[in-house]
C-alpha positions in Angstrom: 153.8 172.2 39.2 157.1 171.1 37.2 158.5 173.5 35.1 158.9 173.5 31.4 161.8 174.2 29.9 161.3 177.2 27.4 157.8 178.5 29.3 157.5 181.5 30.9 155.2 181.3 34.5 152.1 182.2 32.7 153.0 179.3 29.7 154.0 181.9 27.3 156.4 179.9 24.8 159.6 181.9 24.7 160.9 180.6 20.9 157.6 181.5 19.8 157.8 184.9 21.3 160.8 185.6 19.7 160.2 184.5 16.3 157.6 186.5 16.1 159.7 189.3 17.2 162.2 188.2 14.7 159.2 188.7 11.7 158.4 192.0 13.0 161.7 193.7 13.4 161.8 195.4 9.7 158.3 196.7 10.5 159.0 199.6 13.1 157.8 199.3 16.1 154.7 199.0 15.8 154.4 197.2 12.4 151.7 197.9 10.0 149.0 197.4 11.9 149.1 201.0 14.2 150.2 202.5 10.6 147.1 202.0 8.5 144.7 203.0 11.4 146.8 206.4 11.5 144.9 209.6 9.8 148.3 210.9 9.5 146.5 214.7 8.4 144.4 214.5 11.1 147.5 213.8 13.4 149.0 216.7 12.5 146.2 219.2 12.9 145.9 217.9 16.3 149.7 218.3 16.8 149.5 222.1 15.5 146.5 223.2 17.7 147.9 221.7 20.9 151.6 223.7 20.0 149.1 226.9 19.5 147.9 226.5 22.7 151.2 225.7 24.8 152.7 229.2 22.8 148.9 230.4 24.2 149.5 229.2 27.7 153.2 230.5 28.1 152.8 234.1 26.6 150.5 234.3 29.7 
């Protein structure tokens, strides 16, 4: 198989890879897609019950 200039192996096209990393680079990392599926209040309730129950665990 010959290669092609610009291709990864698997025929990934490199330019297009990177403009799309280009567009997405002011986003964050994960860019708004991640974002609006977060329950950010839910996130934190879950944050504040697991640090209750590390403090639990190493009062032991």
């Amino acid at each position: 198989m010959a290669k092609k200039a610009g291709v990864t192996q698997s025929g990934t096209n490199i330019q297009e890879v990177k403009q799309q990393n280009a567009q997405t680079a002011g986003q964050g990392q994960f860019g708004t897609e991640f974002a609006s599926e977060t329950n950010v209040a839910e996130v934190k309730k879950f944050n504040q019950q697991a640090e209750a129950k590390k403090s639990q665990n190493t009062s032991k």
